[in-house]
C-alpha positions as CSV (number, residue, x, y, z in Angstrom):
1,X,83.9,86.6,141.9
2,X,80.7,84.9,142.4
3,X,80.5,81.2,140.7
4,X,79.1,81.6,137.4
5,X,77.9,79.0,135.0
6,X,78.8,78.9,131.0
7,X,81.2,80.1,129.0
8,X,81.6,83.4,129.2
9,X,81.8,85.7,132.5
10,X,80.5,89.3,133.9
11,X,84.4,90.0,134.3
12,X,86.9,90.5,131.3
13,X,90.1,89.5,132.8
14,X,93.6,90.7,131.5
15,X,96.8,88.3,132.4
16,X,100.3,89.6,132.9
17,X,103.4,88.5,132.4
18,X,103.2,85.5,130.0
19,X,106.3,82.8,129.6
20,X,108.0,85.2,132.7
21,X,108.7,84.0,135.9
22,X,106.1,84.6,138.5
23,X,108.3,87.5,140.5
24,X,108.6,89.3,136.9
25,X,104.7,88.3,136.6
26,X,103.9,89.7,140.3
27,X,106.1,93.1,139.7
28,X,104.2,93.7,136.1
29,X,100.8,93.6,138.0
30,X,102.0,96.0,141.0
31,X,103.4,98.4,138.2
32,X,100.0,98.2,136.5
33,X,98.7,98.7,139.6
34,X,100.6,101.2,140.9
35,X,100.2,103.2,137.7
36,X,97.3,102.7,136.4
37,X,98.3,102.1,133.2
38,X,97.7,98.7,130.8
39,X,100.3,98.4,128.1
40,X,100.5,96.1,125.0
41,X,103.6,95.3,123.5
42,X,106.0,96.6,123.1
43,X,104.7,98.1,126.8
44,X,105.6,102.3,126.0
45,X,104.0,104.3,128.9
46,X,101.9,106.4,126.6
47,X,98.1,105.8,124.5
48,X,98.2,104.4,121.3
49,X,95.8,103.4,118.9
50,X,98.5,102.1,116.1
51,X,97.9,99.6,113.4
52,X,100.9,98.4,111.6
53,X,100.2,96.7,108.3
54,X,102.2,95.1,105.9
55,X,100.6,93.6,102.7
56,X,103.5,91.1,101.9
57,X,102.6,89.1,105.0
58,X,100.4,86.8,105.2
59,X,96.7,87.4,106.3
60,X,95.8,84.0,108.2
61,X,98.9,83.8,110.3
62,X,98.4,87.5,111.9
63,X,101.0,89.0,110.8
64,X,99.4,91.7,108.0
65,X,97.3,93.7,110.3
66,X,98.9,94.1,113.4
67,X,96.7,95.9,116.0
68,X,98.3,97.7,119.1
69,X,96.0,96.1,121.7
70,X,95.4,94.3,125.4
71,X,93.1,91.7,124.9
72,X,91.1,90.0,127.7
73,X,89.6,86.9,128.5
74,X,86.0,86.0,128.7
75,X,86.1,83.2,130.6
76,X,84.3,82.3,134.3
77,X,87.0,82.4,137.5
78,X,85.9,79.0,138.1
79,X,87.2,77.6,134.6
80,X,90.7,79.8,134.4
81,X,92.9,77.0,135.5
82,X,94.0,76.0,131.8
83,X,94.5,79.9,130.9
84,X,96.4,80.5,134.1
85,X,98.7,77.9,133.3
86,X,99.1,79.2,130.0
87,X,99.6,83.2,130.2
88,X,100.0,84.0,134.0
89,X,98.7,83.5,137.3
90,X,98.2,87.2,138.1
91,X,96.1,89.5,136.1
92,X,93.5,92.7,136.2
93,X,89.7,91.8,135.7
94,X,87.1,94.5,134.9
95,X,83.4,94.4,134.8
96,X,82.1,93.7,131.1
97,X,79.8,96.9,131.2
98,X,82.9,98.9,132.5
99,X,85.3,97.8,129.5
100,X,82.3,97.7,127.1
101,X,81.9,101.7,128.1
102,X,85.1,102.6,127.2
103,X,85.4,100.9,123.9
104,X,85.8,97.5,124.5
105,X,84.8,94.6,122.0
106,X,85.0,90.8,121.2
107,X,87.4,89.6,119.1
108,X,86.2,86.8,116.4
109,X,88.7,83.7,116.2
110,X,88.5,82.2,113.0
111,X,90.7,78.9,112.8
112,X,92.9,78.4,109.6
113,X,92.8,75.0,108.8
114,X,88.7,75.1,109.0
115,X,87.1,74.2,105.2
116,X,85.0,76.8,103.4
117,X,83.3,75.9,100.6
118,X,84.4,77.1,97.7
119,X,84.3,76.7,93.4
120,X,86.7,75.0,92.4
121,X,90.1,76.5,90.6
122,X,89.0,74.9,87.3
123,X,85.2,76.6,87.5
124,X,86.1,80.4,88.9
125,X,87.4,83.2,87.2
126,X,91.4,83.8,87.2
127,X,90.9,87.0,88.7
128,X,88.4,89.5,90.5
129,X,85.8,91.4,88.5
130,X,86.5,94.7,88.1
131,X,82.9,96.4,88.4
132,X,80.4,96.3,91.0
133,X,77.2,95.1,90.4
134,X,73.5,96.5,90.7
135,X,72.0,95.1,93.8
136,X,69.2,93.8,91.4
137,X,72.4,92.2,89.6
138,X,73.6,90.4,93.0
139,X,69.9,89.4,93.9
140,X,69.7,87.4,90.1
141,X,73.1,85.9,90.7
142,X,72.1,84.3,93.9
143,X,69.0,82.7,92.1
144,X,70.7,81.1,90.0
145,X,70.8,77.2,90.7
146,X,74.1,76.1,91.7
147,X,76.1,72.6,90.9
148,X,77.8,71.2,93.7
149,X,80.3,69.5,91.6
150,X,81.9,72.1,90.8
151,X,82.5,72.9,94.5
152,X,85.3,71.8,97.0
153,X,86.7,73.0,100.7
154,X,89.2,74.7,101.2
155,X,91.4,75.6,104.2
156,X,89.9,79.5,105.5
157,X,93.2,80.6,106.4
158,X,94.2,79.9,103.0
159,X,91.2,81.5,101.0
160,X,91.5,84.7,103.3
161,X,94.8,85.4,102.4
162,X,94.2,84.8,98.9
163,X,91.2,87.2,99.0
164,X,93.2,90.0,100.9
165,X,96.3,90.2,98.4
166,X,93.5,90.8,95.9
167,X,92.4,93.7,98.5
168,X,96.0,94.9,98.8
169,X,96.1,94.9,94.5
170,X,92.7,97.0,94.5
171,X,94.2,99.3,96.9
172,X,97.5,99.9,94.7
173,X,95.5,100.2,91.6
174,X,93.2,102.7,93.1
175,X,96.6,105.1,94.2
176,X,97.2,106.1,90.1
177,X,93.1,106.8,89.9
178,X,92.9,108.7,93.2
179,X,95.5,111.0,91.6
180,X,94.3,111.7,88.0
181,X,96.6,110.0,86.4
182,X,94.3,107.3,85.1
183,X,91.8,107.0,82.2
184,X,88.5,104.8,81.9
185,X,90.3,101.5,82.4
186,X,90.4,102.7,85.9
187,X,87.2,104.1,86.7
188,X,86.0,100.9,86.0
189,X,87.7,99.0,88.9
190,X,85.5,100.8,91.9
């Protein structure tokens, strides 16, 4: 691979192997090789596009949506010496354009602890509305002058999760309207 400068490479690069020692590392990538086949855990020989989810979890520490994936690095040869170390000296790199073609697509890291700004307990409502407003509605709301007091941060990872067990309440209360069994109360909620 040709030297290339930044952060981010022509080549998306796939390590094998990680926390095994480098004979197990070495067979996985002449097994991949000699098949032809990239596996995610748990590593079945067979395509699978599954997505386990489980609500109870929690959102920020990956383990509510759980996507059966192979992820790969975007990161110049010359500067793989710290991700070597930490995943596996032997891997599978592809053009970008190549893996782009076949359905490939960046990931977005979003750390935890990092502060969002948001109102305070104190000055926001208990729980979600339950209507959707006019886009006229929205467009007024975000006119009006806001007071910074009444703001704080927050840890993301902990606002997320927050936010998607309200998702995960939506989505139980819309299972009694999607089968009939609900009155105006509900109707309300989407």
């Amino acid at each position: 691979m040709e030297h290339e400068i930044g952060y981010v490479s022509k080549y998306l690069t796939h390590f094998v192997g990680r926390g095994k020692a480098l004979r197990e590392q070495y067979e996985i990538l002449k097994k991949i090789l000699g098949t032809r086949w990239l596996t995610h855990p748990p590593h079945l020989d067979q395509p699978s596009l599954a997505l386990a989810v489980h609500p109870g979890r929690q959102f920020a520490d990956n383990d509510m949506i759980v996507p059966e994936m192979i992820c790969f690095c975007d990161i110049p040869a010359v500067h793989l010496t710290i991700h070597t170390q930490k995943y596996s000296q032997f891997g599978v790199a592809f053009p970008k354009a190549y893996l782009i073609s076949k359905g490939a697509n960046p990931v977005l890291y979003v750390a935890k602890t990092s502060g969002i700004l948001r109102k305070k307990p104190e000055h926001r409502n208990v729980s979600p509305p339950k209507r959707t407003v006019t886009q006229a509605e929205y467009e007024e709301l975000m006119k009006q002058p806001i007071d910074p007091d009444k703001f704080a941060s927050e840890p993301r990872g902990k606002v997320l999760d927050e936010y998607m067990g309200m998702l995960w309440q939506l989505w139980y209360e819309r299972e009694p309207f999607e089968a009939g069994q609900a009155g105006e109360e509900a109707a309300a909620i989407f």
